[in-house]
N, C-alpha and C positions, 0 to 999 in steps of 0.2 A: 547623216540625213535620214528620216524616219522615211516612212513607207507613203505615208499620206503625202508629204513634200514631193517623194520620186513620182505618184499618180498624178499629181498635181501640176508639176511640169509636164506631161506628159501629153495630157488634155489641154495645156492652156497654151502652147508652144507649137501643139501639134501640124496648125496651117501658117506658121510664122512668116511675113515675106521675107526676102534678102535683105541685109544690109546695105543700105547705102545713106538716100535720102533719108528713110525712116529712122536710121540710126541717127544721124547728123540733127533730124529733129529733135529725137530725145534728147541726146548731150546738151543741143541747145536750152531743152525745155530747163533741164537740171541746172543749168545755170541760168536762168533765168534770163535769157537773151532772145530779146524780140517779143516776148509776151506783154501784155498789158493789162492783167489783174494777179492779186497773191490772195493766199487764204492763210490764215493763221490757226494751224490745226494741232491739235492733243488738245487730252479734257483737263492737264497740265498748265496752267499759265505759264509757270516757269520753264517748260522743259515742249512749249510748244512751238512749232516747228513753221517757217513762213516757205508755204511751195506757191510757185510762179504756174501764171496759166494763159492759155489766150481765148478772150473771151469769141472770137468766131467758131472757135472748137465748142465751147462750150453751148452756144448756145444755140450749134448746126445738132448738135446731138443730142440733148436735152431740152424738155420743154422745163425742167424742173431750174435748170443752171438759164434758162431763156427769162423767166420770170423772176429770180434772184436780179440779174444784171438790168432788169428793167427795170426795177420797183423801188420808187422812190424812197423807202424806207432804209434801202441800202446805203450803208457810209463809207463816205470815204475812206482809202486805203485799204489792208488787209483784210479781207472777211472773215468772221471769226467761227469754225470747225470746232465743237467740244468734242461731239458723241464717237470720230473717230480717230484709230491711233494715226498717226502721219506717213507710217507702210504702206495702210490698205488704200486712204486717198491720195496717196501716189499711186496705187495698182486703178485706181478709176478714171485719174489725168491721165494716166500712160492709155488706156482703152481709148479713152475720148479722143486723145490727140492723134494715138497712132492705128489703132482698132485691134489693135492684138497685145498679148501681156507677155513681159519677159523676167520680170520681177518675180522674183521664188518667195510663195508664202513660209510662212513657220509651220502650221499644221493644219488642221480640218477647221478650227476655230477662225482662223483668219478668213478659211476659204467661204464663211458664213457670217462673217461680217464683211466681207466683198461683194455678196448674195443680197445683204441689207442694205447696203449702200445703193447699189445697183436697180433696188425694189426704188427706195427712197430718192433716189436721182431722176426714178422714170429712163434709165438707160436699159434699153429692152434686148437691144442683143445683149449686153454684158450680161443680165440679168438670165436670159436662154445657157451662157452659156458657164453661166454658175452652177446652173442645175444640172448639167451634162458630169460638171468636176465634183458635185459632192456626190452623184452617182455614182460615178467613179470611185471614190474614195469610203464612203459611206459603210460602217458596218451594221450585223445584228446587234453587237453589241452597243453602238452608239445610237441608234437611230430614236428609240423613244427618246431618250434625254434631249438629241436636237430637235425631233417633232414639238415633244413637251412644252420649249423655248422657242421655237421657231413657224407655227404651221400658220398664223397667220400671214406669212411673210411668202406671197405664192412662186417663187422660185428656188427658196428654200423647202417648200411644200414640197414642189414637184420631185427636187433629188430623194425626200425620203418616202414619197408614194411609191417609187420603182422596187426598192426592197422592202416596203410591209406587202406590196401587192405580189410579191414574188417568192419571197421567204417567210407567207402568213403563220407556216403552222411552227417556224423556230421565235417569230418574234414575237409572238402570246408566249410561248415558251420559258422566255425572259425574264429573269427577277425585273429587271427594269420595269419591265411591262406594267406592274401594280404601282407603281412610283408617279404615273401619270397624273395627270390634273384630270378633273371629269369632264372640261371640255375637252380636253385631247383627246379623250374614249369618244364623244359625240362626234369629231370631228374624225378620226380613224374611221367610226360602224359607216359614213358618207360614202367610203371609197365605193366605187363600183365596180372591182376589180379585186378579187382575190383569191390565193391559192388554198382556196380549202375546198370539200366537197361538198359540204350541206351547209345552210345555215345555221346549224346545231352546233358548228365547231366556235360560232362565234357567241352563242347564247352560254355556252360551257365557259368563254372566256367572260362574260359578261358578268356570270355567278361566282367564278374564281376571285376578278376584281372586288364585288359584292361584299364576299366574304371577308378579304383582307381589311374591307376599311370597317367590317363588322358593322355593316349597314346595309341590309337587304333591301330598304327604301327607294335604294340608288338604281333598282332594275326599274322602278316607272319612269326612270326619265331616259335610259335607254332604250326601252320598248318602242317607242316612234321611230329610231331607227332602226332597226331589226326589221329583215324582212320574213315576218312572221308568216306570209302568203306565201313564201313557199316551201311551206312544209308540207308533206303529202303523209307522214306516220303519225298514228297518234301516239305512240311512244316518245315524240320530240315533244311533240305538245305539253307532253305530261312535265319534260325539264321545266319549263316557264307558268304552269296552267295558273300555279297560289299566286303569280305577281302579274296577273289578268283578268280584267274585269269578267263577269258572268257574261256580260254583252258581246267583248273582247272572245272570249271564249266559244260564245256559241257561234260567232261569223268565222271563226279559224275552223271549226269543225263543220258547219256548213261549207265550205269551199273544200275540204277533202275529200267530203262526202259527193259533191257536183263535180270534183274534176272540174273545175274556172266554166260549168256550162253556167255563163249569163243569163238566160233566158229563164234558167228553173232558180237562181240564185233571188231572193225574193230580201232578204235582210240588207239596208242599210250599212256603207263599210264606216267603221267607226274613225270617227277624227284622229283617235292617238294610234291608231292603227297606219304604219307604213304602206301604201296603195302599192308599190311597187312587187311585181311577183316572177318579173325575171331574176333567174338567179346567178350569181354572183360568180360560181365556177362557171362560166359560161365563156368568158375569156380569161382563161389561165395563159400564164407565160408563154413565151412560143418558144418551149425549147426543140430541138432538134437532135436525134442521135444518130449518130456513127454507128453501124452493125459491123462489128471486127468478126464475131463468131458468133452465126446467126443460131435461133432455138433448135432449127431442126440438124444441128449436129451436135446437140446433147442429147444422145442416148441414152435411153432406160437406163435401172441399174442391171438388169439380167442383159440387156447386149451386149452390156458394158463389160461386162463378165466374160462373157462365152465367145464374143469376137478380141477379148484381150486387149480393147483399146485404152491400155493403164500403163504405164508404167511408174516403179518407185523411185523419186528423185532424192538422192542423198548428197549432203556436204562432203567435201573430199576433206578426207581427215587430214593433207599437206596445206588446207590455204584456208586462210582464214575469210574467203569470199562466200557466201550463200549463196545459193541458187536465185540468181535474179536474170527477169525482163526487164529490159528496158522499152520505150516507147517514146520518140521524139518526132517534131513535126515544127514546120514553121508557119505562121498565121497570112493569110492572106488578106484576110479581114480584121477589122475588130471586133473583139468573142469576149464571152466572159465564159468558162468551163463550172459546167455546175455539178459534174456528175462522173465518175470514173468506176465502169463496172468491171470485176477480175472475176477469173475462175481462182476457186478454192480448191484445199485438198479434197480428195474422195476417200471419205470414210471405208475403204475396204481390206477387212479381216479375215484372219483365216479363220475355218469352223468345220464341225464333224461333222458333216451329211450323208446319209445316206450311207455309211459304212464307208464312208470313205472323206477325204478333206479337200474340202473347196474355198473359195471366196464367197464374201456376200458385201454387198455395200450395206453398212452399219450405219442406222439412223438413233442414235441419243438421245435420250428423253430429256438432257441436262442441254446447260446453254452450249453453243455447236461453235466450236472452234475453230477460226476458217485456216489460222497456221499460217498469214499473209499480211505481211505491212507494204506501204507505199507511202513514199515523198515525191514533193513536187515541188517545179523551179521553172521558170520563165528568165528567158537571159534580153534584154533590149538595150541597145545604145550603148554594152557595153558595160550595162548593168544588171548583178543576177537577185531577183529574189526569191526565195524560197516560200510556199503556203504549205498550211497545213493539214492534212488529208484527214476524216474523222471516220471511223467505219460507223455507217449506219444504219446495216441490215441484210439481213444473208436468208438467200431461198435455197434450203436444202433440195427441195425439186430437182436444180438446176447448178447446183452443186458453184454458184456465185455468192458476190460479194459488193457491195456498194458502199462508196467511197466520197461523203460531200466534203464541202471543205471549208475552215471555221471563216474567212472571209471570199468575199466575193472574188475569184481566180480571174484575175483581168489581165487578157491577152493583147497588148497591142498591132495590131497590123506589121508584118516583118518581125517580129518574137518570134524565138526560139522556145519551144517549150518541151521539157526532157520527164516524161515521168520512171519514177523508176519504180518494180514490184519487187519483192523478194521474200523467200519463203523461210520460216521460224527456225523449222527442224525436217527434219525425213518424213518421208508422205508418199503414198499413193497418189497422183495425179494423172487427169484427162492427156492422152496422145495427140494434142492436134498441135500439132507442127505451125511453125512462124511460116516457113516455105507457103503452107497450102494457103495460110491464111491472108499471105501477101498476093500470091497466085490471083487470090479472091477482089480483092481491092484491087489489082491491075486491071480490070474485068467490070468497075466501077460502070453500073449502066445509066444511073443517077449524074445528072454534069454538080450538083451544089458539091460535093465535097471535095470536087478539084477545083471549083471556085471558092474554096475557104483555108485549106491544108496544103500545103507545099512541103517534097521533101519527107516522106511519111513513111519512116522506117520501123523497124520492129526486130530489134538482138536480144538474143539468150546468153547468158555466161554462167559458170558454174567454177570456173577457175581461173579469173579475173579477167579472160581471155574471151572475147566477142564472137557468138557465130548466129548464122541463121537456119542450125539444124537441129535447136532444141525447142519444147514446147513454148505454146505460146500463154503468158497469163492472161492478158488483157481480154473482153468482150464486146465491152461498148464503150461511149462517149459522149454524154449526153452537155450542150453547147449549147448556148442563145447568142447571136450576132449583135452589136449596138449601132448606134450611128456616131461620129462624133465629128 
């Protein structure tokens, strides 16, 4: 069963009612007892499929299936279904009839042609709650391809506005990304919502695409969307100025020059010019983090030194276990995990000082080695899967490490979630204790993280053997909640 099938159940099954009647309906539906229309579906004649329906169902939930059963054009017997396979219009009778789904798709592709169906039927909850499941399921790496093929379709839109608005600066990132249609780039610069910081990050992707298709032409018909008003440097200006009108030009450097005062703004705003001047980082994702090990107990590097809060951690040459933390925790909510920050080693060497030999924390000119991997797993229903953790960035300041991960980490409500840290080779590492740091959390003065985390423990091992009186790796946790 792939991954997208397990999220898939997961969201569609999620408020299932009991068994009883509504079962006894289905089996009836399935065999066609007590209905009184069929459809004859696949784009197969021969290999097409006749499913049984009742048209009160039909046409209390649809206006789309209301006006089919009315209209005189309609003939007698089986109605004939090309555009879909006879799965998914079982997966829309089963909603219609019963208002929840228990039929397991094949992959993401069905879960988007259940999305079009749903668009196309005028069935508006199914339709909400397609967009909830390709959220769910939806990666960086697929989302232009379904955008590409799907954004006129606004339920299928919605699941993949969540991760371009959320994961803006990996999904420009994307080979995919230049594979777009040019309406798909008009219809992505629309969003009002994204995770970048200037509107420079999106003029950069603008000239990237540009490029690929070796047709600079293409920036005047994104220019209308670009919100060019809110650029306050003239150094952004300068990316875009050769594919801007003189008139264009001179009202973008008149308004930085006024700071948006109306009053002294005397130039005309120009038609091709986007009026819009709020800007776009303005509602970034609402994530949330966990503080495990807040900034003010990362000391200097001379505290660090002279009060000894180091010690060196080594593998025991009898066990083939590495120095690892673990971090487990069960969800009280529905989460998706976007962010796992670790303390790294501490570069500290011996050195001749002063006539004599001391420590110093060692800062590298070369790239900085943090000496630390991590995996991650989520266990529900009895089933576990594994994500995969990507380092993405290390503040030697602070002597950490961050940790995204290649799809989106989705925690179900009652999931277990077990990350585990472990170190390469021998190192010098920070002395803070798992003890102080649970101390810390017991002491929670905030109520949101005991309304989200249940169960929130924190072991050290170093000889396959669990305790809670070795350091601690972990720092933060950085989380966004969903609805489903």
């Amino acid at each position: 069963m792939s991954g997208d099938t397990e999220k898939f159940e997961k969201f569609a099954t999620a408020d299932k009612p009991a068994l009883g009647i509504a079962e006894k309906k289905r089996r009836a539906l399935e065999m066609g007892e007590n209905t009184d229309c069929a459809f004859l579906v696949g784009p197969d004649d021969e290999m097409a499929e006749v499913i049984h329906a009742s048209k009160f169902d039909l046409v209390s939930s649809s206006e789309f299936f209301k006006a089919m059963m009315r209209s005189p054009l309609t003939q007698p017997g089986p109605i004939r279904i090309r555009q879909l396979e006879p799965r998914i219009f079982k997966m829309v009778l089963e909603y219609v009839h019963l208002h929840h789904l228990s039929t397991k798709p094949i992959d993401l592709e069905d879960a988007i042609q259940l999305a079009r169906a749903a668009d196309e039927y005028l069935i508006d909850d199914l339709a909400t709650l397609c967009s909830k499941i390709i959220e769910g399921i939806l990666t960086v790496d697929k989302v232009w391809k379904v955008a590409n093929e799907n954004y006129t379709v606004k339920c299928v839109a919605n699941g993949c506005i969540k991760i371009l608005a959320e994961e803006t600066p990996s999904c420009l990132d994307h080979e995919s990304f230049l594979e777009i249609r040019e309406d798909t780039m008009i219809w992505f610069l629309t969003l009002p919502e994204m995770n970048i910081e200037t509107e420079t990050t999106l003029i950069n992707a603008c000239l990237k695409y540009c490029r690929s298709r070796i047709d600079m032409n293409l920036m005047r018909t994104f220019i209308p969307h670009l919100r060019l008003l809110t650029l306050s440097c003239p150094d952004d200006l300068m990316l875009i100025s050769e594919y801007l009108s003189s008139r264009e030009a001179k009202y973008i450097s008149y308004k930085m020059l006024l700071a948006n005062d109306k009053k002294k703004m005397k130039l005309m705003l120009p038609q091709s010019l986007c009026p819009t001047i709020e800007e776009r980082c303005n509602k970034k994702a609402k994530y949330e983090t966990l503080v495990l090990i807040p900034d003010t107990q990362l000391i200097g590097s001379q505290e660090l030194i002279e009060q000894k809060l180091y010690e060196k951690i080594t593998k025991n040459v009898d066990s083939s276990f590495f120095p690892t933390c673990y971090l487990i925790f069960q969800a009280k909510k529905y989460l998706v995990l976007k962010q796992v920050e670790v303390l790294c080693k501490v570069q500290i060497e011996p050195m001749f000082i002063n006539n004599k030999w001391g420590r110093v924390v060692f800062d590298t000119n070369e790239e900085y080695n943090s000496n630390i991997m991590m995996d991650a797993s989520v266990m529900y229903n009895a089933t576990c899967k594994n994500y995969k953790p990507v380092l993405k960035g290390v503040f030697r300041t602070s002597s950490s490490v961050r940790f995204d991960f290649v799809e989106p980490f989705f925690v179900p409500k009652g999931a277990v979630v077990k990350l585990r840290t472990f170190l390469k080779e021998d190192c010098y590492y920070r002395r803070i204790l798992i003890k102080t740091v649970q101390e810390g959390l017991a002491k929670w003065d905030d109520q949101s993280p005991k309304d989200v985390f249940d169960n929130f423990r924190i072991f050290y091992s170093d000889d396959g053997k669990t305790n809670q009186n070795g350091v601690c790796f972990f720092k933060n946790l950085v989380y966004t909640l969903i609805e489903v």
